[in-house]
LUMKOL-667256 format. One line per 2 residues: their letters; for each residue x, y, z of C-alpha. Coordinates in steps of 0.5 Angstrom, whole numbers. Layout:
% residues N
a = X/Y/Z ~ ...
END
This chain:
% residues 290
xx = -5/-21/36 ~ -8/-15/33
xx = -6/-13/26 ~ -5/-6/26
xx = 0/-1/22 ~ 0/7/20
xx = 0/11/13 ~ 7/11/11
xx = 12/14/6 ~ 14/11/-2
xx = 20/16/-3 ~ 25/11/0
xx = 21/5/-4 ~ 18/-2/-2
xx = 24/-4/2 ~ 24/1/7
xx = 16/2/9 ~ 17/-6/10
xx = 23/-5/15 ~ 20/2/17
xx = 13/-1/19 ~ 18/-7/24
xx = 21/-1/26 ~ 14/2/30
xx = 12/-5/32 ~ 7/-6/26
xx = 5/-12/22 ~ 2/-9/16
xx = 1/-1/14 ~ -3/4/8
xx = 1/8/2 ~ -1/12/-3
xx = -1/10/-9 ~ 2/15/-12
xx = 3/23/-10 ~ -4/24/-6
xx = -5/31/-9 ~ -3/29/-15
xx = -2/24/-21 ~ 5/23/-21
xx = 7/16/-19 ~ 15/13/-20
xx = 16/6/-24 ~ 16/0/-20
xx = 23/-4/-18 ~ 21/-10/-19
xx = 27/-12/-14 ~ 24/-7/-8
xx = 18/-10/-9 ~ 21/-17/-7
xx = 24/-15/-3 ~ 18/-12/1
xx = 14/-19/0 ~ 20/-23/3
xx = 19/-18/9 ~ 12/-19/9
xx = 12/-27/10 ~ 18/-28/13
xx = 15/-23/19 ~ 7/-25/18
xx = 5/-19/15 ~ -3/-18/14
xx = -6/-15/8 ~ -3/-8/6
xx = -8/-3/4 ~ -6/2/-1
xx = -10/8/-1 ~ -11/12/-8
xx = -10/19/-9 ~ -15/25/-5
xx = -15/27/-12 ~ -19/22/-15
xx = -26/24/-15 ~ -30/18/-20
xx = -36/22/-20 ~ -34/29/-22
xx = -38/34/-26 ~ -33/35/-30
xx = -31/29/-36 ~ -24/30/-36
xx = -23/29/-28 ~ -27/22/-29
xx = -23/20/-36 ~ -16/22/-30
xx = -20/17/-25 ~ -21/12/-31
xx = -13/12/-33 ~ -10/13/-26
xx = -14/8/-23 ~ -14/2/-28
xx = -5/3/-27 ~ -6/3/-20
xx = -10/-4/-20 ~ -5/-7/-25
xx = 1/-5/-20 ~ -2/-7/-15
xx = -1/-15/-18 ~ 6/-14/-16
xx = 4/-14/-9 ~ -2/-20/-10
xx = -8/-21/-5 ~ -7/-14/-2
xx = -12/-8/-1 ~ -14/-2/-5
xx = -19/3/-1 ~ -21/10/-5
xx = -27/15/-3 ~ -32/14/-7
xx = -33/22/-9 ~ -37/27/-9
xx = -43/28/-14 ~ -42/36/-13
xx = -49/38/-14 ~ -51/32/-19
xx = -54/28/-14 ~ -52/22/-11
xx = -56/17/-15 ~ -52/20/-21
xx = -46/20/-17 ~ -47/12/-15
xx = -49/10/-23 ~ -42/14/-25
xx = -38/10/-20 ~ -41/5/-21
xx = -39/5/-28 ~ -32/7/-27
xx = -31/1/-22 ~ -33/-4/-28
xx = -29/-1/-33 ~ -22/-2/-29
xx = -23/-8/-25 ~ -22/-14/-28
xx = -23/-21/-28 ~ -17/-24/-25
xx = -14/-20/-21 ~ -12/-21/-14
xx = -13/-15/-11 ~ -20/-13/-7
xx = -22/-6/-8 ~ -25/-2/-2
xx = -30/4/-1 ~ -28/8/5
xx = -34/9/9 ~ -35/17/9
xx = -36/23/13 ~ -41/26/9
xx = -38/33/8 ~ -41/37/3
xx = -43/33/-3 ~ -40/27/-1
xx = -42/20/-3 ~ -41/14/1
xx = -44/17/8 ~ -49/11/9
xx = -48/4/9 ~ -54/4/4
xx = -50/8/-1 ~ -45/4/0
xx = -48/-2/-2 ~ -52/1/-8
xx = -45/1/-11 ~ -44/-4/-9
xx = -50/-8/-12 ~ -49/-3/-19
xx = -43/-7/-20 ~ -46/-14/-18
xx = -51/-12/-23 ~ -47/-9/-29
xx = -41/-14/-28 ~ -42/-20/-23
xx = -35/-24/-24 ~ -33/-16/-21
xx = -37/-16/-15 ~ -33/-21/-11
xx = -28/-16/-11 ~ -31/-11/-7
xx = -31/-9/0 ~ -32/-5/5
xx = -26/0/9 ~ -30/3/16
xx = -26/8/19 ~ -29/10/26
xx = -28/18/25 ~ -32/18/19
xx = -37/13/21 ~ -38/17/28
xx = -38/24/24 ~ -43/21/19
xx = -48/19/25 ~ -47/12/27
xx = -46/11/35 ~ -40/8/36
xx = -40/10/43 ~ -46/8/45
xx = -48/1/40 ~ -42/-1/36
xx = -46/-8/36 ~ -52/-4/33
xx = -48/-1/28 ~ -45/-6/26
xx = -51/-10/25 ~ -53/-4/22
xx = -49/-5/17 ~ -49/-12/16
xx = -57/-12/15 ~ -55/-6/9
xx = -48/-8/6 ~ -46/-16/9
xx = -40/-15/14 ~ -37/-20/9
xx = -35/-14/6 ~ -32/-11/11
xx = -24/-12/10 ~ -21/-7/13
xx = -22/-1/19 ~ -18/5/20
xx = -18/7/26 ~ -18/15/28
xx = -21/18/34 ~ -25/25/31
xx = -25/32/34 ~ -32/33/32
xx = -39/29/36 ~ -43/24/32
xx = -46/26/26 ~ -42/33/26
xx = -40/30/18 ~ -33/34/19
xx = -28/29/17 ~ -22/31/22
xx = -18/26/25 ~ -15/26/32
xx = -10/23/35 ~ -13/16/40
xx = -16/19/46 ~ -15/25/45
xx = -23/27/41 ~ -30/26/42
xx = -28/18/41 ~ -23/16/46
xx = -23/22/51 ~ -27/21/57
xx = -28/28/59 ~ -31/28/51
xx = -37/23/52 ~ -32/18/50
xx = -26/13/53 ~ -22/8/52
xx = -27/3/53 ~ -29/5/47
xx = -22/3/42 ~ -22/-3/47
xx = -29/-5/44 ~ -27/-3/37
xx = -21/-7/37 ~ -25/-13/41
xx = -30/-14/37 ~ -32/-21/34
xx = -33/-18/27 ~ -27/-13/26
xx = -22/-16/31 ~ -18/-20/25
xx = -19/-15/20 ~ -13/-10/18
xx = -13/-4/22 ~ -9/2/19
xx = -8/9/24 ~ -9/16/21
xx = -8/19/27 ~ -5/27/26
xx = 1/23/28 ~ 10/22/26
xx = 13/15/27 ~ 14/15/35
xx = 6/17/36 ~ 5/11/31
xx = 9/6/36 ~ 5/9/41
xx = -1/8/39 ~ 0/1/36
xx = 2/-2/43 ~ -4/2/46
xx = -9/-1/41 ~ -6/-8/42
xx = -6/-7/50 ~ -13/-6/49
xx = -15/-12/45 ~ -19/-18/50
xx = -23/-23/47 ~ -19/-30/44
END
């Protein structure tokens, strides 16, 4: 069964996103670190927490995937953005040890005008000054849409990170992975309406699909190579709409497809609770393939 959930709220605690992802029909589900468009984060309840693990095993919960703050930007022009970058993102991943073998997915950043060379080599040197030996968290690049100045709209900048920490700081590399979402990846010009199997071989040529670890799964308001960044709810953009040049056949080979099926899958569909649940049935009534 596909395992499949959506962006949910900490201000009631851990507990209550656990019962909330049950309430839609989900088994796993993305939160935010801390507030998404600031810094501030509340101190753990070691007792939410444990009762958030007991929910995860006793309903086979897959991976979670934190999801780090849009402020973040680990390869800004300016020193005292990037010192925020190092100090919020190393409390994140400590944290994160509370929920062990979990996943945290953040957007590499934009270079603003420095280039993407630079803006790869400052990432880069964030991601081994806050990784650490030993942790039991995998850290993820999201794929982007490749808006603006943006870094991480291709596979091969994508892999360059990656292979700037595997050099700098082997021990960290193992750590490192990938989280594809499919409005980002089709506004960033990859086809996949008409040769998802070539996109991800792409992918696996330049990154390793063994890097791949999660999908977020959005249909987009914009065609192919578009690099705008907006999500749609599923079959209502140029993905999953027929009347667009898509389908819903094209959600079914995404959600099918050997390479992506057993992955974790998290919606950022402009949606509420209810729209949630819908989609969560659609996309696993459209799941084929054993």
């Amino acid at each position: 069964m596909l395992t499949i959930g959506c962006h949910l709220s900490t201000s009631k605690g851990f507990e209550a996103m656990g019962r909330t992802a049950l309430s839609i029909g989900a088994d796993t589900f993305a939160f935010f670190t801390r507030n998404p468009r600031g810094g501030t984060v509340r101190e753990l309840d070691p007792d939410d927490v444990a009762a958030l693990r007991g929910i995860l095993d006793e309903h086979a919960f897959g991976p979670l995937v934190a999801h780090a703050p849009y402020t973040y930007n680990p390869c800004s022009a300016k020193e005292r953005a990037r010192e925020f970058v190092l100090e919020a993102m190393a409390e994140d991943l400590e944290r994160m040890e509370a929920l062990p073998g979990n996943l945290y997915n953040f957007h590499p950043g934009a270079h603003v005008g420095q280039g993407p060379d630079a803006g790869i080599e400052m990432i880069v040197d964030v991601l081994t000054r806050v990784m650490f030996e030993g942790q039991r968290t995998t850290v993820l690049l999201e794929t982007m849409a490749g808006k603006g100045t943006e870094v991480g709209r291709s596979f091969e900048e994508l892999a360059a990170i990656i292979d700037g920490v595997a050099r700098t700081a082997p021990a960290l590399a193992d750590n490192l992975g990938v989280c594809l979402d499919t409005c980002h990846v089709s506004d960033a010009g990859y086809d996949l309406i008409g040769d998802l199997d070539g996109v991800l071989a792409e992918f696996d040529r330049v990154v390793g699909l063994s890097r791949l670890r999660a999908v977020h799964v959005n249909d987009s308001k914009n065609p192919c190579g578009a690099r705008k960044d907006r999500h749609a709810r599923i079959g209502e953009g140029y993905l999953g709409s027929a009347e667009l040049g898509g389908g819903e056949e094209v959600f079914a080979r995404i959600v099918s497809h050997p390479a992506l099926r057993d992955l974790p899958f998290i919606l950022e569909t402009p949606n509420e609770l209810p729209g949630y649940a819908r989609e969560i049935e659609l996309l696993r009534s459209l799941q084929t393939g054993a």
